[in-house]
C-alpha positions in Angstrom: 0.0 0.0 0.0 1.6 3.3 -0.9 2.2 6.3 1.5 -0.2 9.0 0.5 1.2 13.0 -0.6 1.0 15.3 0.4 2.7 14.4 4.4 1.0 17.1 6.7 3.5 19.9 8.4 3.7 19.6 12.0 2.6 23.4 12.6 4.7 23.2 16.2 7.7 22.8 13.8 6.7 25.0 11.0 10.3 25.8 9.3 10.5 21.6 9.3 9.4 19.6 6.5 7.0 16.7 7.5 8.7 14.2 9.6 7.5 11.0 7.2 10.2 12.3 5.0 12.9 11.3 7.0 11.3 8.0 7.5 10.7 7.5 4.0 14.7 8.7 3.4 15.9 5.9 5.6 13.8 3.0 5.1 12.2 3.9 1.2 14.0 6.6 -0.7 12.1 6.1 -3.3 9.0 5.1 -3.1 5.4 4.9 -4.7 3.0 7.0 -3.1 -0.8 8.0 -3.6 -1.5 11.6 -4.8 -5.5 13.1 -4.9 -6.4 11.7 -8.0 -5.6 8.0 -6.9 -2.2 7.8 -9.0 0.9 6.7 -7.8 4.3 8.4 -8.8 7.6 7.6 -7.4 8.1 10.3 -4.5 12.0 10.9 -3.8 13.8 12.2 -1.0 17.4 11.5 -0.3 19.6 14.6 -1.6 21.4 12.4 -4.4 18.8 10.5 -6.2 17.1 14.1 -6.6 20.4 15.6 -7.9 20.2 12.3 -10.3 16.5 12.8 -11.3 16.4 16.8 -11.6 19.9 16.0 -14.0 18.2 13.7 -15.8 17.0 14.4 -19.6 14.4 11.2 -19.8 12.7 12.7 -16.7 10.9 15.7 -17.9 8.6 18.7 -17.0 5.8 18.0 -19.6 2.7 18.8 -17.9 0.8 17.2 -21.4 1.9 13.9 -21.1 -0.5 11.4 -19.8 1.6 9.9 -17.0 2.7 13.6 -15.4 2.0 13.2 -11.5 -0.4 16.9 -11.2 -0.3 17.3 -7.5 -3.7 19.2 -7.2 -6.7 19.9 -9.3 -5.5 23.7 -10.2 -1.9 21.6 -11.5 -4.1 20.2 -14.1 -6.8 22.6 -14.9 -3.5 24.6 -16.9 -3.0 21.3 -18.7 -5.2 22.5 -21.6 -3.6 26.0 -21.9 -0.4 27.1 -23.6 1.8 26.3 -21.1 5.3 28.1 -19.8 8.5 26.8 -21.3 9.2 25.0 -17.7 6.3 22.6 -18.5 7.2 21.9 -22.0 9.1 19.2 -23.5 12.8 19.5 -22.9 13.2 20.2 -26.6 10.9 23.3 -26.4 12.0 24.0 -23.1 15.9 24.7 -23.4 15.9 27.5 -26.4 13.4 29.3 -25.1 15.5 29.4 -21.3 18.2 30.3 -23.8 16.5 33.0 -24.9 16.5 34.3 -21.2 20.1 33.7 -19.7 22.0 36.6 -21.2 19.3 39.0 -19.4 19.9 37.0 -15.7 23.4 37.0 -15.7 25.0 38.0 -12.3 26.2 41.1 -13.8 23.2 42.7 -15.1 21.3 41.7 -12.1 23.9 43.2 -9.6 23.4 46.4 -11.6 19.9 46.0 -9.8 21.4 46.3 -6.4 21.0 50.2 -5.9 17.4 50.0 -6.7 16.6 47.0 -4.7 18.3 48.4 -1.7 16.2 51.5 -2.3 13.0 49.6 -3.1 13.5 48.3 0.5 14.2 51.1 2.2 11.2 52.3 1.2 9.0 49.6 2.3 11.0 50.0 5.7 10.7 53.9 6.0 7.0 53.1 5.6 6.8 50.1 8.5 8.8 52.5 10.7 6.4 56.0 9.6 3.2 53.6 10.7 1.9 51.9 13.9 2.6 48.6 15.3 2.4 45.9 15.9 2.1 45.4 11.2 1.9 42.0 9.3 6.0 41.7 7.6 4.0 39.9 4.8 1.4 42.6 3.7 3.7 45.1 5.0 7.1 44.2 3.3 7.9 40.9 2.1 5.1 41.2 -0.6 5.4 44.7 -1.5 9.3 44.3 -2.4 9.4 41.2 -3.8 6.2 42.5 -6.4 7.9 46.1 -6.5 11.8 43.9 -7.2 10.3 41.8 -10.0 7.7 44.5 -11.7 10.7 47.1 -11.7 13.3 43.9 -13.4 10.4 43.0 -16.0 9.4 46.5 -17.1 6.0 45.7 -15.7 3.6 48.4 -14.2 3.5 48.2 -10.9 -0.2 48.7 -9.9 -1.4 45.7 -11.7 1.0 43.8 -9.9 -1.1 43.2 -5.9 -3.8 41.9 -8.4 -1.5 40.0 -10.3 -0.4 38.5 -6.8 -3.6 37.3 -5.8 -4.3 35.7 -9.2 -1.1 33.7 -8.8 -1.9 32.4 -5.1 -5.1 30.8 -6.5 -3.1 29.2 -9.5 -0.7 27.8 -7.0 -3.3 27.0 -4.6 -3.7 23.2 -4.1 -7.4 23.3 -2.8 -8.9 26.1 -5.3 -12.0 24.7 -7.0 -11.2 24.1 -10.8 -13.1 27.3 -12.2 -11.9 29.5 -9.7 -8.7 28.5 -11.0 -9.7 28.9 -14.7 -11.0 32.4 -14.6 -7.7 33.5 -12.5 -5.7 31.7 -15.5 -7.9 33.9 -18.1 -7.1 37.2 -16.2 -3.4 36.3 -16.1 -3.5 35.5 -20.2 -5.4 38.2 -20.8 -2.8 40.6 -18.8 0.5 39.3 -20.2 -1.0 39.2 -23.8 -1.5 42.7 -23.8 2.1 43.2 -22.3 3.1 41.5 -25.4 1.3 42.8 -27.8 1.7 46.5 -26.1 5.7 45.7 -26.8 5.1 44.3 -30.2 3.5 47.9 -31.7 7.0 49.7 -29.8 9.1 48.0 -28.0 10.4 49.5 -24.7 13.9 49.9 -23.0 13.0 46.7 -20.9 13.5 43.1 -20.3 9.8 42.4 -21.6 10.6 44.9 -24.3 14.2 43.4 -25.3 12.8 40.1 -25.4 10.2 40.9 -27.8 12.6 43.1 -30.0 15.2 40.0 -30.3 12.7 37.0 -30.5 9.1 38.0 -31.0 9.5 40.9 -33.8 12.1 37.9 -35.7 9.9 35.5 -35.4 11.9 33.0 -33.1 9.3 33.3 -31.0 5.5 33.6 -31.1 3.3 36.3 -29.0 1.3 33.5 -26.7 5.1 32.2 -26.1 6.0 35.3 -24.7 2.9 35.9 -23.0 3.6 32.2 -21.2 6.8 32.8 -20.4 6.5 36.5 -19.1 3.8 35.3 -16.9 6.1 32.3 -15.2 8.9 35.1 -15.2 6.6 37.4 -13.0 5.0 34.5 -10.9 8.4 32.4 -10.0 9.9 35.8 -9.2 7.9 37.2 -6.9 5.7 34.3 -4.4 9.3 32.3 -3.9 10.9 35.3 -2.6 8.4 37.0 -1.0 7.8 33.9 1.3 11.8 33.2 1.2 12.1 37.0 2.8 8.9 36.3 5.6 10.1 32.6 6.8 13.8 33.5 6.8 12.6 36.1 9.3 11.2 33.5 11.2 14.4 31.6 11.0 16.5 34.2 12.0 14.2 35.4 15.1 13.8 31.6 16.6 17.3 30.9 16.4 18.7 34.3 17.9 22.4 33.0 18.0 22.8 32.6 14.3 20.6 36.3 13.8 23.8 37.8 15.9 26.0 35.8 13.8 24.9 36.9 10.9 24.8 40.6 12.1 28.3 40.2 13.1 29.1 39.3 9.3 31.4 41.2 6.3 33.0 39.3 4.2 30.4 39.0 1.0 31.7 35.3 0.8 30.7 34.4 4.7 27.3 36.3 4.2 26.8 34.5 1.0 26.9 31.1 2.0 24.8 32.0 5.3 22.0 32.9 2.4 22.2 30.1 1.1 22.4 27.7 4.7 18.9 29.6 5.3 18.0 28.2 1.5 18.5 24.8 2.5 17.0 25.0 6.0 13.8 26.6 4.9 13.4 25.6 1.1 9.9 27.1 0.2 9.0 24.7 -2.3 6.4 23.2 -0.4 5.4 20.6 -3.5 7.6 18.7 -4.9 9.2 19.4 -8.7 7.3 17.5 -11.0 8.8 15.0 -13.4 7.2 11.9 -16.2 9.7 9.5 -17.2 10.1 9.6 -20.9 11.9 6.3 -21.1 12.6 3.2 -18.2 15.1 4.6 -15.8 16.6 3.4 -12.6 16.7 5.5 -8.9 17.8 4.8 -5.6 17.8 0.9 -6.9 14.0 1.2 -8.0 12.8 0.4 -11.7 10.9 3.6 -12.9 8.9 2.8 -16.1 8.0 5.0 -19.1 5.3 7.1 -18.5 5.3 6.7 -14.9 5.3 10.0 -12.3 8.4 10.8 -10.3 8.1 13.8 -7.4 11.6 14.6 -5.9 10.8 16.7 -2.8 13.3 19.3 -2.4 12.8 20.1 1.2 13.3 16.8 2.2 16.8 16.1 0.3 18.1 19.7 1.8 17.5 17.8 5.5 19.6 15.1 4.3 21.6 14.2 7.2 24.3 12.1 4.7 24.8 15.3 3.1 24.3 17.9 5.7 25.4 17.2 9.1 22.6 17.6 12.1 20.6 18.9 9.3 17.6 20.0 11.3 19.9 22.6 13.0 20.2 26.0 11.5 24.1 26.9 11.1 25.1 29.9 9.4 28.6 28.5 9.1 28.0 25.5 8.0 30.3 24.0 5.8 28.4 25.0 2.1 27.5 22.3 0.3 25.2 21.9 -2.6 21.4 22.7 -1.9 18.7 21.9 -4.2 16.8 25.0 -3.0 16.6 26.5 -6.1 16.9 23.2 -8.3 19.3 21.7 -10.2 21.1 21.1 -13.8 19.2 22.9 -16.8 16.3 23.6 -14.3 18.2 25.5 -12.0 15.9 28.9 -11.4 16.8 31.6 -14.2 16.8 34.3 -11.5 18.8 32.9 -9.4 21.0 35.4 -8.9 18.2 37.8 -8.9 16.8 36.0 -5.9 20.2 35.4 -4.1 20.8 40.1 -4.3 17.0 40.2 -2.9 17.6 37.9 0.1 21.1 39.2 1.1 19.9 43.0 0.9 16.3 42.0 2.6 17.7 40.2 5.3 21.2 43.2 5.9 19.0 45.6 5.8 16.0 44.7 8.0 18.0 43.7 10.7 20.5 46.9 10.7 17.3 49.3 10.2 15.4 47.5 13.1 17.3 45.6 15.4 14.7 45.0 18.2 12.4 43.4 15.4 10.6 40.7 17.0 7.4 38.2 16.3 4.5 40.4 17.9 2.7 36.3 18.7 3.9 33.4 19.9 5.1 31.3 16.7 2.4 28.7 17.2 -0.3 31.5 16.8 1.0 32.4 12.9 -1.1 30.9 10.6 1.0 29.4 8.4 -0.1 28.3 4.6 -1.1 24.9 4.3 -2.8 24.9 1.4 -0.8 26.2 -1.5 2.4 24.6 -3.1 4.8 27.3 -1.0 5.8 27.7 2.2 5.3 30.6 3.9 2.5 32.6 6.3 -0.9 34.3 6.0 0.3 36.7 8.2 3.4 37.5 9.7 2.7 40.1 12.9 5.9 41.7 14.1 6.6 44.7 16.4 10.0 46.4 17.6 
């Protein structure tokens, strides 16, 4: 009988991922499990067999093929529609990333820096100017990350709250299936006419260069772009926004590390503390969806063609062969690899996008407020349990 999937959070341990995982890493690495609609995929959890499967070419992100493991009903309501080049075949899927690269390199998005910093220092001035105690989610976390990724897109930013809201119910894995269909139409409808607004003169923008270079030749068609501007603005703004809120949380219920990484100045130190909170938090609530295109074998078990594999990121970044103590946050760990923001060809395009955002959001917060506190006791946040992210309804702080 196979373990069902979703594994609940234990909300007294919220920063944790579900304790089966462990379990399952020891005894059943991988292992079939049952998902909502009665399939069974292969669920995977120790840190090198997902390494192996997210490498993998003949596992694949195509959210049209018949054996792909949708984790909830919204997964496969956007089955039928023109999907983002992350769900496409791997042959449709690397060209168009291609396409992308050269305009999230690390120097072009550290020429962001200045206008992140003052994007936050904004929302800050703001949270200092008003009373207290003020939700960090509602009252930061979202604001910058939408503001960030608007601003880096050449998107307007007051479409983007709405925007926001559309996109939780997309991810959401309980949102009834035309609830999720009419927030799908409003987001088409939106990043077609970005497109089509670029196509008649494009701008001085990502969104605008992209168009010039691939739409107006013809490498690449308007509801391509539309696809992929819309994953662009949706991948770059929930992860980090909730990244921003629960490394806050992190930081504050381990108060030794917080005055460690106060204490920090050498880029490289602070850099590899970012990415120790990555691994101990890891967002991705669902696991990264994969089909297998031909047989293939992991962790010792025979996967066939056309059968669903789930590799559960959050799991293999607690992997105790790979990360010492691993349920213990340690900003000075050793760094090792973390799967935080994937792996191979599908590690995240903005990557080092994200990795600016989360060093200048965390330096920043905790110079400009240093008595920042949770306002409730951690058991009284509501944290999400219902959409594929990790991360809190509301986050009430005070200083």
């Amino acid at each position: 009988m196979s373990d069902s999937y979703p594994k609940p959070r234990d909300l007294r341990r919220p920063l944790d991922p579900p304790a089966d995982y462990k379990r399952l890493q020891r005894e059943a690495p991988v292992c079939p499990v049952k998902i909502w609609d009665g399939s069974t995929p292969w669920l995977i959890t120790r840190h090198a067999d997902a390494c192996e499967a997210l490498a993998d070419p003949r596992l694949c992100g195509d959210f049209t093929h018949p054996g792909f493991p949708h984790t909830s009903p919204a997964s496969k309501a956007r089955r039928a529609r023109l999907l983002p080049f992350a769900f496409r075949p791997e042959a449709e899927y690397r060209p168009q990333r291609a396409m992308l690269l050269h305009e999230f390199t690390s120097r072009k998005m550290e020429a962001w820096r200045p206008a992140i910093q003052r994007t936050v220092d904004e929302a800050i001035n703001a949270m200092l100017a008003g009373p207290r105690p003020i939700d960090l989610m509602a009252a930061f976390a979202l604001p910058v990350a939408i503001r960030v990724i608007c601003d880096v897109l050449g998107m307007p930013r007051e479409d983007a709250e709405h925007l926001h809201v559309l996109s939780r119910t997309v991810g959401s894995r309980t949102a009834p299936k035309e609830a999720v269909e009419r927030a799908l139409d409003a987001l088409d409808g939106f990043f077609h006419r970005l497109v089509a607004t670029n196509v008649r003169a494009p701008g001085d923008t990502l969104v605008g260069r992209v168009v010039a270079e691939q739409v107006l030749p013809g490498k690449l068609s308007e509801p391509d772009a539309a696809a992929m501007f819309q994953l662009l603005f949706h991948a770059g703004h929930g992860p980090s926004a909730y990244m921003f809120g629960m490394g806050v949380v992190a930081l504050l219920l381990h108060p030794d590390q917080l005055d460690r990484f106060r204490a920090m100045e050498d880029p490289r130190e602070i850099s590899a503390a970012i990415q120790e909170l990555l691994r101990f938090v890891t967002v991705s609530h669902s696991a990264r969806q994969r089909v297998a295109l031909e047989d293939v074998t992991l962790g010792g078990q025979h996967i066939r063609a056309g059968e669903g594999v789930l590799v559960q990121l959050s799991a293999a970044n607690r992997d105790e062969t790979v990360f010492p103590e691993p349920d213990r946050l340690d900003l000075q760990r050793e760094p090792r690899p973390n799967l935080a923001m994937g792996h191979g060809m599908h590690l995240c395009t903005g990557r080092a996008l994200a990795l600016i955002q989360l060093e200048v959001v965390f330096r920043t917060l905790f110079r400009r407020i240093p008595t920042l506190r949770l306002a409730v006791p951690v058991e009284d946040i509501p944290f999400k349990q219902d959409e594929n992210i990790l991360g809190a309804h509301e986050l009430p702080v005070t200083w």
